[in-house]
N, C-alpha and C positions, 0 to 999 in steps of 0.2 A: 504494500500500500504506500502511496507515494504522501511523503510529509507526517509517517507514523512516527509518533514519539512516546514511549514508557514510561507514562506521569507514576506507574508505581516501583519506579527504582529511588531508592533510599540514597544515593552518592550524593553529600553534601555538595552546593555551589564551594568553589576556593572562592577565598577571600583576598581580594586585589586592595590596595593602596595607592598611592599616586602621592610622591616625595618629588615635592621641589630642588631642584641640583643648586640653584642660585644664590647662595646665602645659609645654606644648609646644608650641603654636600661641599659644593664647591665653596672656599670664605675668600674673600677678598686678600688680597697683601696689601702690605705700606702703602703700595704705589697707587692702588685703586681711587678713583673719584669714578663720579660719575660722568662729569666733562670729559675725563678721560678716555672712558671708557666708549662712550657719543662719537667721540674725534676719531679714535681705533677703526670703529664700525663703520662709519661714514668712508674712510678713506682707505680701507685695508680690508672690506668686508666678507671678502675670499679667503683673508686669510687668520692665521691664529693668532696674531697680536691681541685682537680684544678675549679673547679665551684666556690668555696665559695672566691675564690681570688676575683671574682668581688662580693663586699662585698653591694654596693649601687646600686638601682634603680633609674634612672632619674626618677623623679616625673611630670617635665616639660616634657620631650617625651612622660611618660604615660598620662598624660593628656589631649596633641596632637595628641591621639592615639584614646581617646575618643572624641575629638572634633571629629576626621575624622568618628571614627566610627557610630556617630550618625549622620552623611551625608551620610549614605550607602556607605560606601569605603569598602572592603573587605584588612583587614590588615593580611599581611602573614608574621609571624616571623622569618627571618634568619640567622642561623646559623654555624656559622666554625670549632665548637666543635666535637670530637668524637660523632662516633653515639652511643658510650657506654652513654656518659652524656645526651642524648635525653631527657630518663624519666626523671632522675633528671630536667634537664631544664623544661620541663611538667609542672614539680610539683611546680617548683618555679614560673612560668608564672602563674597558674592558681592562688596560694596561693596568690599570688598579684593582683590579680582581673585585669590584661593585656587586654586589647582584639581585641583576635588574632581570625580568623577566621581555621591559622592550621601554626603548625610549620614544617620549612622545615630546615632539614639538609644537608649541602652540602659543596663544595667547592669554591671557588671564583670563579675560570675559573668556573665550571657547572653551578653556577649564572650567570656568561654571558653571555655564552649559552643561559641560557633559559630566560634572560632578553630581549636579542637581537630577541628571536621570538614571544614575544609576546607584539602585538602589541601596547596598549596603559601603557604596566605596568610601574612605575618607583621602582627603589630601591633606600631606601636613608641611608646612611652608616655613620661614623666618622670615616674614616678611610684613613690616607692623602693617605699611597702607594697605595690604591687602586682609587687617582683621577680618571685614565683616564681608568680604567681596564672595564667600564660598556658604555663606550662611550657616547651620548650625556640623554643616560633614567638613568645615576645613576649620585645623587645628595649626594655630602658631605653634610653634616649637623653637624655645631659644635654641642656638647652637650648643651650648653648654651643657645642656639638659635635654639628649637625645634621646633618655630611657622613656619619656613621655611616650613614643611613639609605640614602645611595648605593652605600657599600661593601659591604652587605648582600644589596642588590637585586641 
């Protein structure tokens, strides 16, 4: 029968997440502003100049990332960056052994969007001006304080 589906199989949905890389994952160095980072983009947009501003990995969120990960969470990488710096982001995600199940590209609103339809996801960010922008499924998270994202899950 075409389009038959087993409403009486018992497998739990996995549990997806969606962790902002911006301010979270990735932190800023000395060197970061935001003008700086504007100028990078504007005149180098192809290339990794404005990626390399965020100079350090939270080691405490990748961690938390693996904790979630080996409780079957499905962690979804998000990102605000050009889609030019994707691969680069890629390359830097995987070369740090990250683990993401698939990185998404997009913009805040279209994160809310698609925060707001599905049903059990949260997003967890470091990003104050976006407190209220994900309503009650997105969760600030200082950098400092990554275990939050385990006490949530």
């Amino acid at each position: 029968m075409i389009g038959y589906a087993d409403l009486a199989d018992d497998e739990p949905i996995p549990i997806e997440i969606f962790v902002v890389w911006e301010g979270l994952i990735g932190l800023p160095g000395p060197s970061y502003t935001e003008k700086r980072f504007r100028r990078r983009l504007r005149w180098n947009r192809a290339s990794r100049s404005a990626l390399d501003l965020y100079e350090e990995t939270n080691g405490r969120a990748v961690a938390e990332l693996w904790r979630l990960w080996q409780r079957d969470v499905n962690v979804a990488l998000v990102t605000y960056l050009p889609e030019e710096l994707a691969g680069d982001l890629a390359v830097r995600v995987e070369a740090e052994s990250i683990p993401t199940s698939r990185l998404v590209v997009t913009t805040p609103n279209e994160m809310a969007r698609l925060v707001s339809l599905l049903g059990t996801a949260h997003i967890f960010h470091s990003l104050p001006e976006h407190a209220l922008r994900y309503g009650p499924r997105g969760i600030y998270v200082h950098p400092h304080h990554c275990e939050l994202m385990g006490r949530v899950v």
